[in-house]
C-alpha positions in Angstrom: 52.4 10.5 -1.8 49.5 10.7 0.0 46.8 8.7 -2.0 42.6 8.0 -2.0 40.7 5.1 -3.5 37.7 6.3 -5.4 34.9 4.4 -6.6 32.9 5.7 -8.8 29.1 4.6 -9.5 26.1 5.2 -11.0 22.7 3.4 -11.7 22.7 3.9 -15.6 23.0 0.5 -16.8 21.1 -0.8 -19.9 22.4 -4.5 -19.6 21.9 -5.1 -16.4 19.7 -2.1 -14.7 20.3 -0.9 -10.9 23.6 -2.8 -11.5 25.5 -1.4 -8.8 23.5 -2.6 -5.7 22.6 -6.3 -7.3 22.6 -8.7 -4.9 25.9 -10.5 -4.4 25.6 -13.1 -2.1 23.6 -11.3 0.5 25.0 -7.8 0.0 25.1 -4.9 -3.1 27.6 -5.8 -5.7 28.9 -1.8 -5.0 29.5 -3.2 -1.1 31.7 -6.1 -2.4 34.1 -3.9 -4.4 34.0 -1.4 -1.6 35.4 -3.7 0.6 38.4 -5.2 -2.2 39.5 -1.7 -2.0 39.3 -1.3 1.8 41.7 -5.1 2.0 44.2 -3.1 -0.2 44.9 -1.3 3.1 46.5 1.6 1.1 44.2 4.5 1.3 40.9 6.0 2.4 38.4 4.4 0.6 35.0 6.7 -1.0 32.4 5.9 -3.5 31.6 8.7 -5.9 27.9 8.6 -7.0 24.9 10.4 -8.1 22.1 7.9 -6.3 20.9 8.6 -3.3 20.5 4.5 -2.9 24.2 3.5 -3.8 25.6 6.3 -1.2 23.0 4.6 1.4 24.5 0.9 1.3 28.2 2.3 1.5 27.4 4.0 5.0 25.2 1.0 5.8 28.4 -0.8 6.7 30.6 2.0 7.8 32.1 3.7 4.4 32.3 6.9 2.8 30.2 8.3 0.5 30.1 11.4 -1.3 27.1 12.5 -4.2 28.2 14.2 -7.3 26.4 15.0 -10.4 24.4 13.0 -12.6 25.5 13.9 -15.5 28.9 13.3 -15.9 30.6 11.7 -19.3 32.7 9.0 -17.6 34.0 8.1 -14.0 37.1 9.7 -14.3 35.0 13.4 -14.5 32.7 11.6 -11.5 36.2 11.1 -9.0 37.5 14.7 -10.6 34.4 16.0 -8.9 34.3 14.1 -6.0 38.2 14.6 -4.9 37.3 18.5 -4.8 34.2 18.0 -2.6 35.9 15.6 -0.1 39.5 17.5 -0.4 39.6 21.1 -1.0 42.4 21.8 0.2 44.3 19.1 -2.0 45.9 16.4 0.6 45.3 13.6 -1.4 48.0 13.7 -4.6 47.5 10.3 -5.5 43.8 9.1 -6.7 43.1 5.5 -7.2 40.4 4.9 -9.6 38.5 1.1 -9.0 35.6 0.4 -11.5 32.0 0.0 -9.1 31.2 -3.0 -11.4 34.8 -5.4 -10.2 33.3 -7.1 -6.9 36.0 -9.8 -7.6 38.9 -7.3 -7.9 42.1 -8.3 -6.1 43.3 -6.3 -3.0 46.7 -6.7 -4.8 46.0 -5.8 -8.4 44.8 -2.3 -6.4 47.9 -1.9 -4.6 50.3 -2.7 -8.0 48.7 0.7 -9.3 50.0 2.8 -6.6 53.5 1.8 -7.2 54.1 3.8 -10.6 52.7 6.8 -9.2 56.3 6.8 -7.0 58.3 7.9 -9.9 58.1 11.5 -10.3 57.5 11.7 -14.4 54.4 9.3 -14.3 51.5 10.9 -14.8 48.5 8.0 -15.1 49.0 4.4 -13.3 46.9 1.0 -14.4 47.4 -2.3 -14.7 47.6 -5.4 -17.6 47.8 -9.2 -17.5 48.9 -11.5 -20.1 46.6 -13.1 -22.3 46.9 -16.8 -22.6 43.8 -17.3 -25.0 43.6 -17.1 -28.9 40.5 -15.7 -28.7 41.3 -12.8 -26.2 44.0 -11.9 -28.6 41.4 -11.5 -31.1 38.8 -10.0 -29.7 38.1 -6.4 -29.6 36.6 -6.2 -26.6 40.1 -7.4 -24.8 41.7 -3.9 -24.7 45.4 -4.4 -25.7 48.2 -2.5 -24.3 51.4 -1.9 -26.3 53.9 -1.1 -24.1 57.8 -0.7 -23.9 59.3 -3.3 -20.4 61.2 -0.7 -17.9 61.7 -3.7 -15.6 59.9 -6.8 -13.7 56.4 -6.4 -14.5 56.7 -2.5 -15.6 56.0 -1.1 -18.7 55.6 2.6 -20.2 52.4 2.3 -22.2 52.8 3.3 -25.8 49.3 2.9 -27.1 46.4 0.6 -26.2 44.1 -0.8 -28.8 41.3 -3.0 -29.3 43.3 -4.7 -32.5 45.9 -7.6 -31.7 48.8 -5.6 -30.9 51.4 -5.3 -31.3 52.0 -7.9 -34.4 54.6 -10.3 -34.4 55.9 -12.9 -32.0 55.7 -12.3 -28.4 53.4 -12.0 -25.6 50.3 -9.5 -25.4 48.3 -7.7 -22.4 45.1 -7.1 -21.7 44.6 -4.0 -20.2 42.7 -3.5 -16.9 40.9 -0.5 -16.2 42.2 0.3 -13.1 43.9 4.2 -13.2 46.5 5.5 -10.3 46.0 9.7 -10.9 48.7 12.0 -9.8 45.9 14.4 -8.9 47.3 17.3 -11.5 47.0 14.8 -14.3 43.5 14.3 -13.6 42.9 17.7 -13.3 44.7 18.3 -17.0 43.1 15.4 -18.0 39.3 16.1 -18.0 39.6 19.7 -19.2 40.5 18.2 -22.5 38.1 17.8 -25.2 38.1 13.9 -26.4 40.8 13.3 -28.6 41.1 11.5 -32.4 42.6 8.4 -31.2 40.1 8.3 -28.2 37.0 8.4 -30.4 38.1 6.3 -33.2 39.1 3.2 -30.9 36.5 4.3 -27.7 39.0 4.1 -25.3 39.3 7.5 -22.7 43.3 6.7 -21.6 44.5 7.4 -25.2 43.2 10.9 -24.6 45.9 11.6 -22.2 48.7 9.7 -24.5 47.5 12.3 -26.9 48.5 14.7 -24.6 51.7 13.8 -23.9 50.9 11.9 -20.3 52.8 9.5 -19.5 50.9 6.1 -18.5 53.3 3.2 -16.5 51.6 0.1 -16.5 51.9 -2.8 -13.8 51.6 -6.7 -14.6 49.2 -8.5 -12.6 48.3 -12.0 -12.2 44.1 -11.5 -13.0 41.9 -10.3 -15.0 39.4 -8.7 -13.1 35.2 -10.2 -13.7 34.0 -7.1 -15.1 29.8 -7.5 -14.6 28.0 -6.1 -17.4 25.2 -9.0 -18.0 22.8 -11.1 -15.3 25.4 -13.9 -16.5 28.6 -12.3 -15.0 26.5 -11.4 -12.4 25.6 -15.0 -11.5 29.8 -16.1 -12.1 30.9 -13.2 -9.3 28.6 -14.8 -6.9 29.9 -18.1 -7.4 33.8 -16.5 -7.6 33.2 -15.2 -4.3 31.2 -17.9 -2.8 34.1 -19.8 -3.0 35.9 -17.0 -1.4 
């Protein structure tokens, strides 16, 4: 394989507006995940964007941006468009997707997505943890992942859900939106019109389980600090204050 990290980000934000270049500790919050991905040591890294300001903070310190439209549905048409501006010719095969709004993301939960992507029949890579809490379990805001174990820390995803799943004793996992693409799958992937599934839970991956993709899934030891609100905001600077 030879694989990419894409970022992708935009300004749109309604909780938290500008999010992506919020101050984090003396630098944009898009800068801190920039440089996670760049400590994975796996891959080129790029950030994907439509503002003119995002793209300007990534080559402030040395990275790669490249503009793409505004008016895309979801990052995984942003990096679609992207990977054909940067790489016509199609080098890359492998595309690692890493959310813009993760400063506190783990070089290693980055490099467990790449794995997967090593075995010929996977199509889509990403990542889960296991949920300790009663009230993760419960919530529907902690994506679940149903999944089948192929191994240590493996799984073949079956479905993933915002309801507790799957019922019954036994561990669940949250699922982290981190995506390894085999660069063909993405390309199948956002030609597709939304599927059932997709709409009726609001989650994008079960659009390519629809399709017959198959998603692997690695176990990781975080949950990543998503920032949607000035609150996370203010928790990711103290998380990385204290390095």
């Amino acid at each position: 394989m030879k694989p990419i990290i894409l970022i992708p980000a935009r300004m749109a934000s309604t909780r938290l507006p500008n999010k992506p270049v919020a101050d984090i500790n003396g630098e944009p919050m898009i800068v801190a995940v920039w440089r996670r991905a760049v400590e994975a040591e796996v891959a080129p890294v790029w950030v994907a964007t439509d503002t003119a300001e995002i793209a300007e903070a990534i080559r402030a310190v040395g990275g790669n941006a490249v503009m793409t439209r505004a008016d895309h549905p979801s990052g995984s048409d942003r990096i679609y468009e992207a990977i054909t501006l940067i790489d016509p010719d199609a080098e890359y095969d492998a595309l690692l997707n890493v959310q813009g709004d993760l400063p506190t993301v783990t070089p290693e939960t980055i490099r467990a997505i790449l794995s997967p992507l090593e075995t010929p029949e996977v199509d889509v890579s990403t990542a889960v943890a296991l949920i300790h809490s009663e009230e993760e379990r419960n919530a529907s805001s902690v994506v679940k992942m149903v999944g089948t174990p192929l191994g240590e820390r493996r799984f073949r995803a079956l479905y993933f859900t915002r309801a507790t799943a799957p019922w019954g004793e036994g561990p669940l996992y949250h699922h982290i939106g981190l995506y390894g693409w085999r660069r063909s799958a993405l390309e199948r992937f956002v030609k597709l019109p939304p599927s059932p599934l997709e709409l009726r839970e609001k989650l994008e991956q079960l659009r390519a389980l629809e399709a017959g993709m198959r998603i692997d899934a690695m176990q990781v030891d975080e949950v990543p600090l998503g920032v949607d609100t000035a609150a996370d905001l203010d928790r990711a600077r103290q998380m990385l204050a204290r390095g």
